[in-house]
N, C-alpha and C positions, 0 to 999 in steps of 0.2 A: 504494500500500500504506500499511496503518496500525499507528502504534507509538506506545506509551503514550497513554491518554488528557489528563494533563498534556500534554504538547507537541500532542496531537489539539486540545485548546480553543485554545489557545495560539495556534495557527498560524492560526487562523481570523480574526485582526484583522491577521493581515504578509501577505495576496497577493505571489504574485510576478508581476510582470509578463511579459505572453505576448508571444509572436513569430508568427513567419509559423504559417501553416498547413502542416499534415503531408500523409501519404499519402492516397492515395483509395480506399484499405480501406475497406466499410462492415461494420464489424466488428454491429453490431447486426442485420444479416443473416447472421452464421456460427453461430448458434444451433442446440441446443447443442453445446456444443464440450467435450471432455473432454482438458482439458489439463496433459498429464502434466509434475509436480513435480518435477526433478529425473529426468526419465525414470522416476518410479515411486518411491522412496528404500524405500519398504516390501516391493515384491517385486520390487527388480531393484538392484546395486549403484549408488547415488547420481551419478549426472553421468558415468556410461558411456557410450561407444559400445552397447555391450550393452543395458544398459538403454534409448536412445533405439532401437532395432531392435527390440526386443520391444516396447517401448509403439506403434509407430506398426503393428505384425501384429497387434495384438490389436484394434484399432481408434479410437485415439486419433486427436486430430485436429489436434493443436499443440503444441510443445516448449515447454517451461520451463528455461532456464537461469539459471544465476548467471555472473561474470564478475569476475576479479582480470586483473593482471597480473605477471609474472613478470621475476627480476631482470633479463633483458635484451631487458625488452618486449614480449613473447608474450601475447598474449589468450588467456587459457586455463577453461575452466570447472570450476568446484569452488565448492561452495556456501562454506565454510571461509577464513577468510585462511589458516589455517594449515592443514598437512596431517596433524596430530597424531587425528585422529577418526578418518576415516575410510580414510587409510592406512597403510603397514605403515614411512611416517616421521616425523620429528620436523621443524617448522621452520616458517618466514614464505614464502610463494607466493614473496610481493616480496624473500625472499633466497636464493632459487635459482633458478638457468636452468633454460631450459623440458628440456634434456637431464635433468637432474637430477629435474625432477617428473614426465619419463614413464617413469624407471625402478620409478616409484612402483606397488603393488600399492593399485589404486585400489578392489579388492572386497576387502579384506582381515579389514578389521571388519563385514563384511555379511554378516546372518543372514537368508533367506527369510521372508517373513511377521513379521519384529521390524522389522529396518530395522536401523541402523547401531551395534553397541554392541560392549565389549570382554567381557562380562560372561559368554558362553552358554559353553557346552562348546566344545571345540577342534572335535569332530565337526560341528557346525551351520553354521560357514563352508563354507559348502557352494562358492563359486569361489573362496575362499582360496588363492594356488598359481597359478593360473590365467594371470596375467598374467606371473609370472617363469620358469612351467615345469615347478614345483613338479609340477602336475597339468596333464592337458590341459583346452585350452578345450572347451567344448561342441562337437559336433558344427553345423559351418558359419562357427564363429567362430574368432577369434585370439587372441593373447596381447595387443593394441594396443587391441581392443578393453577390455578393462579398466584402461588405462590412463586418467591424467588426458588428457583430450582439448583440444585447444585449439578456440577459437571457429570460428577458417575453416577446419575438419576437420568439426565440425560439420554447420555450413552447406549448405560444398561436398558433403556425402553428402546434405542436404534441404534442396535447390533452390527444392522449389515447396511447404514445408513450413510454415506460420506457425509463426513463433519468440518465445514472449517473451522478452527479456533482461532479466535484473536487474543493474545495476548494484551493486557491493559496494566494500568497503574494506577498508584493511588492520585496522580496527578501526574501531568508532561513531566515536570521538574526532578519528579522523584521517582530518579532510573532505579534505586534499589530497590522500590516494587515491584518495576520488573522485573527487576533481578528473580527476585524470591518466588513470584508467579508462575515462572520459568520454571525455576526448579521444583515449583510445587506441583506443575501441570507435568513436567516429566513424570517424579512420583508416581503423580496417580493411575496415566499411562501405561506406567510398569506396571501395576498395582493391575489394573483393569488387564492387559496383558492383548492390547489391540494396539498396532501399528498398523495397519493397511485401509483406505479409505477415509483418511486423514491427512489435514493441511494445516499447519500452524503458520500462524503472521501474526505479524506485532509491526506499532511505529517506531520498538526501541531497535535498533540492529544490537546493541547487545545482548537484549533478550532472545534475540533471534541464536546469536553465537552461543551466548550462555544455553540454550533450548536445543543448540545443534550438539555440542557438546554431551550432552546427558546422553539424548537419547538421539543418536545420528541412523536410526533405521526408519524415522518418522518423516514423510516430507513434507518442506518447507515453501511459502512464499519469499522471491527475493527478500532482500531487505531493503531498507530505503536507497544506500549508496548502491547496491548492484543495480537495482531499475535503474538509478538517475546513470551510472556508465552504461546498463545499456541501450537507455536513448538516444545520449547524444554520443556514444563510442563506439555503438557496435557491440560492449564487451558482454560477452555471455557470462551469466550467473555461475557459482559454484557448484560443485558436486551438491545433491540433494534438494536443490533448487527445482521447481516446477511447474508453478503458473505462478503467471505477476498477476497482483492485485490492485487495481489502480484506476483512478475516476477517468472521465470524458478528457475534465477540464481542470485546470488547476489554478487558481486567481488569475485564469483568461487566458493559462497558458492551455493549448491541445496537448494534452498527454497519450489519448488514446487514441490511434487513426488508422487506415486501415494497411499501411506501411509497417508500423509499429505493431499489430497483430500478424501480417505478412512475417515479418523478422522473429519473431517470436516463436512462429511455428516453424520456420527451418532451423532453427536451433532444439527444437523437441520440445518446447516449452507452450503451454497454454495462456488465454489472456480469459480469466475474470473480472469483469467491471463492477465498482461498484457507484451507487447515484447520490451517496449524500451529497455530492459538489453539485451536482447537477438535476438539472430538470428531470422528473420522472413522468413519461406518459408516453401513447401508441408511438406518436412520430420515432420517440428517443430508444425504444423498443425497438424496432423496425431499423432503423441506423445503424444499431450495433449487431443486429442479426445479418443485414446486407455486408457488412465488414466481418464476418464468419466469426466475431467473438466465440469463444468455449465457454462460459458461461457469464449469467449476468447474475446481482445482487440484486433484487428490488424488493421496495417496502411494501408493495401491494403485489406479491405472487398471484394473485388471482387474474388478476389485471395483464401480469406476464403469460402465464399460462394459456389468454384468451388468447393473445398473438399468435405464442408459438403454434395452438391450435388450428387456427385459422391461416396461416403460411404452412401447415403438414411439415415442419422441422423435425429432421432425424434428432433422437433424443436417448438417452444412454439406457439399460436396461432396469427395473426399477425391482431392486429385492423381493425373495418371494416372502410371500405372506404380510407385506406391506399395504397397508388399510387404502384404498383408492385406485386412483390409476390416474396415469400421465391424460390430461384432458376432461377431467372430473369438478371441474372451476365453476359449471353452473348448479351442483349437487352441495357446492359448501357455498353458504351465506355470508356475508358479510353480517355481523351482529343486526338483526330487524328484530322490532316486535309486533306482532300482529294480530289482531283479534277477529273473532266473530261477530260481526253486527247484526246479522238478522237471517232468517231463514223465509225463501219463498218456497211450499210447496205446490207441484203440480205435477197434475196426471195421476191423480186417486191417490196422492203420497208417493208416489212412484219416483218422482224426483224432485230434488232439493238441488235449490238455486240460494247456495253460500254467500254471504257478500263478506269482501275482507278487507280492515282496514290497518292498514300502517300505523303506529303512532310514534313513529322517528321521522326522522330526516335524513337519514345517512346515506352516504351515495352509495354505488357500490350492488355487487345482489343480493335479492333480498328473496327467497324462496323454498319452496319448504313441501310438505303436508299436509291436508287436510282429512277431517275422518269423521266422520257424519253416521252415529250410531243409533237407532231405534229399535228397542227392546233388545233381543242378543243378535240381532243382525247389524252387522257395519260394513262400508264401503272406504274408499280412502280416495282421494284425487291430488295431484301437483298444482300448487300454486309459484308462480314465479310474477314476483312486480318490476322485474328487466333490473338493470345497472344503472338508472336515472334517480337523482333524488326529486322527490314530489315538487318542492320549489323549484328546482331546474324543468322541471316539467315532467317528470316521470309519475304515472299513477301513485293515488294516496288511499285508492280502491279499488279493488276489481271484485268479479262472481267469478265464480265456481259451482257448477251444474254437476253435483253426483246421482248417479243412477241406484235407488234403492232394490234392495230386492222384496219380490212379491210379498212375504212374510212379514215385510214391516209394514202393510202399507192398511188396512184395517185394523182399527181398531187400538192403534199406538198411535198418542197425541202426545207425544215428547220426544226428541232427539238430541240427544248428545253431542258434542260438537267441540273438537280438539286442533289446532293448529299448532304445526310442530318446525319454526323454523330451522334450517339446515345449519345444527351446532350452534343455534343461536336458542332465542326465546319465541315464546308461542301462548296462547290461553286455550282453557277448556271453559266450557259455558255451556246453558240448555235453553233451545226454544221449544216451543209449541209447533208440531206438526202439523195442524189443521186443525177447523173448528169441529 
């Protein structure tokens, strides 16, 4: 990954010298790959279990994590040193036990379709609650899940899942955090006893060295100084080196072009982008897929996924028994909630005409289930309100027409009435069948 163009030029005359050779991943055969940031940050709460279960059903192909550690050593994932943004506490990772960070309401500041802020109506934390009880979780999930998750909770739930990790610190200034993150995340590595389908990167290059060091069977992202020599040198990365990780754009500099993914692959080497620098949507999508990137980082996977789906991009094999499949983007929701307003019957109770209304705002899909029950008979129907938020103009209502069966249709003057958004929220409610 790349940060600031000063230290970018900078770094290009200090190489660091390389070590053994890494894994025998050949990451420039996993093309493309849609590699979800933070599990999503834009439509799923940031560095959840939750989030990592809906990106990987909707059809992603590789986790993104970050990684601190906590006051009594715990590898724990959260993008943040601190827990002040993103949850509902105040404070330093590295001065709390991990007890302490998973009481934490890890969706607390997350809005559907925004991504992480304190700023929206109290209404729009749509899992706000979630994790301490407040509200229930979604239908399938837990309260654990939106907790701060640690690294080998992670893992151990994706086995055979390519993982990147990012090394982090307690702040820029203070490399001996990285240091020790380094050394903590080799640890537990060993510990877990998985090298293959894994990628470490960090901004510190010493943690990169210090993390090649330990454990040099694991591969690595350049580190800052090898990209920036081999942008402007030519010079190829170290032994264990694998894919560069690296924005569009860099305070207006092009970092990423289709020359610099060209060089990259005749050196054996992959380019993963990722979009905090830059603008994320279809055009910026479509850009990096025409320049053959290997894979991309985005905050709204789903968003990604609709692309790749719709341009048929070859796409790398997806583990078996892994919950989804590659193009499953319209079966996972964006967080909606949705209710029952009223029921029309017709045709002797024969059919029921649903109406459903939205009571978010979120952009994004919003789609799901419905299940229309009188006496022990039930039907079920798909509802989908499209990718539009209702102010942008996208439906704030639609019907849904289920066909009953004949047994409900005499003599049963009540129906049952469940909506189940996709990993999201839903109601159950009864109206009256007929007079």
């Amino acid at each position: 990954m790349l940060r600031g163009c000063t230290v970018l030029i900078a770094a290009a005359a200090m190489l660091l010298p390389a070590s053994a050779a890494a894994g025998e991943t050949d990451w420039t055969t996993m093309r493309t790959m849609n590699i979800t940031h933070q599990g999503g940050e834009d439509e799923a709460p940031s560095g959840t279990m939750y989030a990592f279960d809906r990106s990987m059903r909707l059809g992603s192909d590789m986790l993104e994590v970050d990684i601190h550690t906590s006051a009594d050593g715990q590898v724990v994932v959260l993008h943040d040193g601190k827990v002040d943004r993103t949850t509902n506490g105040t404070g330093s990772v590295y001065e709390m036990t991990l007890e302490e960070l998973r009481k934490l309401d890890a969706a607390h500041n997350f809005v559907p379709g925004v991504g992480t802020t304190k700023d929206a109506p109290a209404g729009d934390y749509a899992f706000r609650g979630a994790r301490t009880g407040e509200r229930p979780a979604p239908k399938g999930f837990k309260p654990d899940d939106f907790a701060i998750p640690t690294l080998r909770e992670v893992m151990e739930s994706y086995p055979e899942v390519p993982i990147n990790i990012e090394i982090k610190g307690a702040s820029d200034a203070d490399q001996q955090s990285f240091l020790d993150n380094a050394e903590s995340l080799a640890k537990l590595l060993s510990e877990i006893g998985r090298t293959e389908g894994i990628i470490v990167a960090s901004f510190s290059d010493a943690a990169i060295a210090r993390f090649q060091e330990l454990a040099p069977q694991i591969d690595l992202a350049p580190s800052i100084a090898e990209t920036a020599a081999f942008k402007f040198g030519g010079v190829a990365p170290g032994p264990g080196k694998v894919a560069f990780q690296v924005p569009i754009t860099l305070e207006g500099f092009q970092v990423t072009d289709p020359a610099f993914v060209d060089s990259a692959h005749q050196k054996g080497l992959a380019v993963h982008v990722w979009l905090s620098n830059d603008p994320e949507n279809e055009a910026v999508y479509n850009q990096l897929l025409d320049w053959n990137v290997d894979g991309v980082m985005p905050a709204a996977p789903a968003a990604f996924e609709r692309v790749l789906c719709e341009r048929d991009v070859p796409r790398p094999p997806r583990p078996p028994g892994l919950p989804g499949s590659h193009c499953n983007h319209d079966r996972v929701s964006i967080a909606c909630d949705v209710a029952a307003t009223g029921i029309d019957p017709t045709g002797s109770g024969r059919r029921a005409r649903v109406t459903l209304e939205r009571s978010d705002d979120f952009a994004g899909g919003c789609a799901g289930r419905l299940r229309v029950q009188v006496a022990d008979s039930a039907r079920k129907a798909r509802f989908d309100f499209g990718h539009v938020r209702p102010s942008e103009g996208g439906p704030g209502e639609i019907e849904v027409t289920v066909k009953l069966p004949k047994r409900a249709a005499a003599g049963k003057r009540r129906a049952k009435i469940s909506t189940r958004a996709y990993q999201a929220y839903g109601h159950r409610t009864s109206f009256a069948v007929g007079s």
